[in-house]
C-alpha positions as CSV (number, residue, x, y, z in Angstrom):
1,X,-25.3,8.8,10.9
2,X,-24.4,7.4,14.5
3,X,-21.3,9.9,16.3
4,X,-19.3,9.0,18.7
5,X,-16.2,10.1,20.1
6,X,-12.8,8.8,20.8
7,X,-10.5,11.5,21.6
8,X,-6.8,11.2,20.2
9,X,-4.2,12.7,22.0
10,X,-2.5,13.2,18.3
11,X,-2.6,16.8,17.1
12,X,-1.7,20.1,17.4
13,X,-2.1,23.5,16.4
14,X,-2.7,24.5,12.7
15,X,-1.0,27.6,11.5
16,X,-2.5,30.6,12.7
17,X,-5.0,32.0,9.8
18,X,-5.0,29.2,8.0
19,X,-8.3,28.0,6.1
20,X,-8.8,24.4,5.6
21,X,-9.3,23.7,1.8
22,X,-9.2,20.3,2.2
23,X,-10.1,17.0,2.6
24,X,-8.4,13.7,2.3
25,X,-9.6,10.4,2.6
26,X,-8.1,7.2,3.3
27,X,-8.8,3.8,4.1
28,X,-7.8,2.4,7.6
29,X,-5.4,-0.4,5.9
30,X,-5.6,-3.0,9.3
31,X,-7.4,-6.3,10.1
32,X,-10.5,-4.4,11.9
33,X,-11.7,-1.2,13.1
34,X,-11.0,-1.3,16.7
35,X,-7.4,-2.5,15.8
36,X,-7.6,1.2,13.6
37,X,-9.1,3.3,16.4
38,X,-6.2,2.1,19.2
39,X,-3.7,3.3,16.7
40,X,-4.6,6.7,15.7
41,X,-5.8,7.3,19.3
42,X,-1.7,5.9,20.8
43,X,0.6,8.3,21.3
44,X,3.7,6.4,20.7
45,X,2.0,5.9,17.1
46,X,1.9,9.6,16.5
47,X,-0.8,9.0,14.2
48,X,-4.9,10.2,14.0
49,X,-7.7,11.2,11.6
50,X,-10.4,13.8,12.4
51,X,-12.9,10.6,12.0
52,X,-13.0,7.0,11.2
53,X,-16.2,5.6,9.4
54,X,-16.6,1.8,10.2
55,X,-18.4,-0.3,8.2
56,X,-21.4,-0.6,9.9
57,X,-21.6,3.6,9.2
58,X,-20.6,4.6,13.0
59,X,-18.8,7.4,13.0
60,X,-15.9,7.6,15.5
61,X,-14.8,11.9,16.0
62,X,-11.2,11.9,17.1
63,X,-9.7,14.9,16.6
64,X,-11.8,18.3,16.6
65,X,-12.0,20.1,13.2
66,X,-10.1,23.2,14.2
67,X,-6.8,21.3,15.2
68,X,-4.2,19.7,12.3
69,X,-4.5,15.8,12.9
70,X,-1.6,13.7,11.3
71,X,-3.2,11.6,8.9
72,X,-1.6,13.0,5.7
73,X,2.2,12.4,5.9
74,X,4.6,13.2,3.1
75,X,3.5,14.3,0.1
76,X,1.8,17.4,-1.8
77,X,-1.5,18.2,-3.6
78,X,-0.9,21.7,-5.9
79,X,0.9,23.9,-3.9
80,X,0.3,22.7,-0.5
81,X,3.7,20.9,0.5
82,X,2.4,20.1,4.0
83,X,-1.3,18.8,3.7
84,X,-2.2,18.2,7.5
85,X,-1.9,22.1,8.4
86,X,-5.0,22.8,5.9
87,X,-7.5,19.4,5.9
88,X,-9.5,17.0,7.4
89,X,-8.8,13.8,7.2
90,X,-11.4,10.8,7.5
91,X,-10.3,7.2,7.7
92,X,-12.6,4.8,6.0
93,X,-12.6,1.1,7.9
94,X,-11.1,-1.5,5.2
95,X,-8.3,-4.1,5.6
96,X,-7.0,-2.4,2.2
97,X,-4.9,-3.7,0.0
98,X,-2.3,-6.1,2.4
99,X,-5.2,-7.7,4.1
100,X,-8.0,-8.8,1.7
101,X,-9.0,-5.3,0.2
102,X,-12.8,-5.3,-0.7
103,X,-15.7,-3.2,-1.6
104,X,-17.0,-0.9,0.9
105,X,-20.7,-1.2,2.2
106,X,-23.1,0.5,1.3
107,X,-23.9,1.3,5.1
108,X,-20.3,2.8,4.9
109,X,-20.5,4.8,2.3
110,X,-24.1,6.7,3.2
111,X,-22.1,7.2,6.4
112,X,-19.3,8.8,4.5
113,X,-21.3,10.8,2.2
114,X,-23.4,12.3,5.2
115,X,-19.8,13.3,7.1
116,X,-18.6,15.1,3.9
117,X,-21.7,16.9,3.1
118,X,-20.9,18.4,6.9
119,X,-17.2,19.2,6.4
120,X,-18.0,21.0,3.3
121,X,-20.5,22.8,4.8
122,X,-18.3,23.9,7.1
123,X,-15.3,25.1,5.2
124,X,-14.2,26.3,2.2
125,X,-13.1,23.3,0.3
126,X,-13.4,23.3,-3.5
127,X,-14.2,20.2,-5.8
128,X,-11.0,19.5,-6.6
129,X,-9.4,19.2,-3.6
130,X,-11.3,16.6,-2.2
131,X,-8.6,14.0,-2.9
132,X,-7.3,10.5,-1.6
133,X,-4.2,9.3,0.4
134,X,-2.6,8.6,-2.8
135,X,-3.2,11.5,-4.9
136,X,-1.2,13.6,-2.4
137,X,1.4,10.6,-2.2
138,X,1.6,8.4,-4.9
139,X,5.2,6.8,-3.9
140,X,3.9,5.4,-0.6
141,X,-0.3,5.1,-0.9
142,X,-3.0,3.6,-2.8
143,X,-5.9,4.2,-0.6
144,X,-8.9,4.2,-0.4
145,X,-8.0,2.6,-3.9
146,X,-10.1,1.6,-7.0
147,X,-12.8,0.0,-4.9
148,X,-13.7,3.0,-3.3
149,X,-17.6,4.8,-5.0
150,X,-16.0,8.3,-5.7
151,X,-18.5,8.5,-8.2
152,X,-21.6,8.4,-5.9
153,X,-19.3,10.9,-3.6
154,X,-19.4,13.1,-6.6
155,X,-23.1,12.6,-7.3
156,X,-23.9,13.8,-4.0
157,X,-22.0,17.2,-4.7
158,X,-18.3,15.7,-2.9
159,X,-15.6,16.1,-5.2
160,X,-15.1,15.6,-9.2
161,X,-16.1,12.5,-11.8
162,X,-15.4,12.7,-15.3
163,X,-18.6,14.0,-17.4
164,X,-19.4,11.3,-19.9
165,X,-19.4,13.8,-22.7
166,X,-16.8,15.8,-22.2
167,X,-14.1,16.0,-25.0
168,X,-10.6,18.1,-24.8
169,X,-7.7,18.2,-27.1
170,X,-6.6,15.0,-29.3
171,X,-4.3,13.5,-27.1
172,X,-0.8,13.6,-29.1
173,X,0.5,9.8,-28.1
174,X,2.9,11.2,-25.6
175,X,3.0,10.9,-21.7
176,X,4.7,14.5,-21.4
177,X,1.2,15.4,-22.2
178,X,-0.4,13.8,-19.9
179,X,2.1,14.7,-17.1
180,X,1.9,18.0,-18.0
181,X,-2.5,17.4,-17.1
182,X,-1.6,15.8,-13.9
183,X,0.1,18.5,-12.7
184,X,-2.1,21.2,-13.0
185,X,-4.9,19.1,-11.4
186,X,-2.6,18.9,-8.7
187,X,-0.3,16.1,-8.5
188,X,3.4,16.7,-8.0
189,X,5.4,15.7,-10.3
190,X,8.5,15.8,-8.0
191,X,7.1,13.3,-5.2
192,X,6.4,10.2,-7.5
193,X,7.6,8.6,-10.8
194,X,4.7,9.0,-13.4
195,X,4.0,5.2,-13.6
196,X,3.3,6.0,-9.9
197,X,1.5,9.4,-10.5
198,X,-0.5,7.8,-13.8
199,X,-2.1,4.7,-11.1
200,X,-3.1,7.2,-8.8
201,X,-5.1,9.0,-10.7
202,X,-6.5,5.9,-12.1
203,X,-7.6,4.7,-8.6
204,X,-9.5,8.1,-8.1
205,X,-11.1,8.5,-11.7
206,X,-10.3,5.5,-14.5
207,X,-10.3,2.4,-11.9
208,X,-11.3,0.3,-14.8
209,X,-7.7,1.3,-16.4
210,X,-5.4,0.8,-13.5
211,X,-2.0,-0.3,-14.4
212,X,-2.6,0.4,-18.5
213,X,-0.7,2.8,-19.9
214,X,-1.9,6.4,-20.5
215,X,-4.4,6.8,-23.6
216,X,-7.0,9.3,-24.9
217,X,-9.7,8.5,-22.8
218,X,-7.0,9.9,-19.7
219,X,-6.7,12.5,-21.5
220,X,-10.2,13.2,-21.9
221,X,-10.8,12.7,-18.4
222,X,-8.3,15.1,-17.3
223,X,-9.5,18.1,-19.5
224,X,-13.1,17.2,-17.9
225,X,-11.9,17.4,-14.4
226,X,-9.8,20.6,-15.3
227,X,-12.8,22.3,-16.7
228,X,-15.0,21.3,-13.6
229,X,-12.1,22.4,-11.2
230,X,-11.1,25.4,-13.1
231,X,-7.4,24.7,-13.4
């Protein structure tokens, strides 16, 4: 994994004893990386990441580990109201969704896995809160989106994925159910409409459903992830 750095002037202080628990990831959303980098590192954008993974796997370091970047934004994840004060947050290089969103490489993603593996090493982040943009904000985000290989993340011990044969409790036909499963894995239910909190959590775990309505296999999926994340 190539490292370089590109200091940010965007950050500041995190709260004094506060632990980072954890880590967000987005995609960069713009026509190309160095378009990306001049943004998060432009003061008047008040915007930056603590690293953005190009395609090609080069890491850019922006904003040192022990200071709060602002890459999260509004939005929630549990009972953290104000993300940026306790995670990293990596920006993956990808036009995203307004500009001809596509797959990311597999160059990218060994990148991505390898800068992980490091920021879990070096804090205290469980499973389950390794999250995207848009589980923390499922009004305004969809990245990195149902492209993105969170299940090779998880096989290399970064974040949760479904087990295959997990089972839970028969899903009763209802979407109060289901809301009731998206909260306690950590979305909130105050931020976003559930249409809006439903496609989120498809991006992140049931791509292959995005925009269906809730059924069993959600529900299955959610009791797995619950189990795995002890919530």
């Amino acid at each position: 994994m190539a490292l370089r750095d590109r200091p940010s002037p965007n950050h500041g202080p995190r709260p004094e004893g506060t632990a980072v628990d954890i880590l967000v990831l987005h995609y960069t959303g713009m026509l190309s990386a160095e378009a990306a980098l001049d943004r998060l590192c432009d003061p008047a954008a008040e915007v930056s990441a603590h690293y953005v993974v190009e395609e090609d796997g080069t890491v850019w370091r922006l904003v040192d580990e022990g200071r709060r970047a602002w890459h999260a934004g509004r939005g929630a994840w549990g009972d953290v109201g104000d993300v940026n004060n306790r995670s990293i947050g990596v920006e993956i290089v990808n036009p995203g969704h307004e500009y001809g969103y596509r797959p990311f490489p597999q160059a990218q993603m060994q990148a991505v896995i390898g800068l992980c593996q490091g920021i879990l090493a070096r804090h205290p982040i469980p499973a389950g809160n390794v999250i995207a943009h848009s589980d923390m904000a499922p009004a305004r985000k969809q990245d990195p989106g149902e492209l993105f290989d969170w299940p090779g993340l998880a096989r290399a011990g970064i974040g949760l994925w479904p087990a295959t044969d997990a089972h839970g409790p028969v899903w009763d036909g209802g979407d109060d159910q289901v809301a009731a499963l998206l909260a306690r894995l950590g979305y909130d239910p105050t931020i976003a409409t559930f249409t809006e909190t439903l496609a989120a959590f498809q991006r992140h775990w049931h791509p292959e459903a995005l925009g269906q309505p809730a059924d069993a296999e959600t529900v299955r999926r959610l009791h797995s992830l619950l189990a795995q994340s002890g919530r």
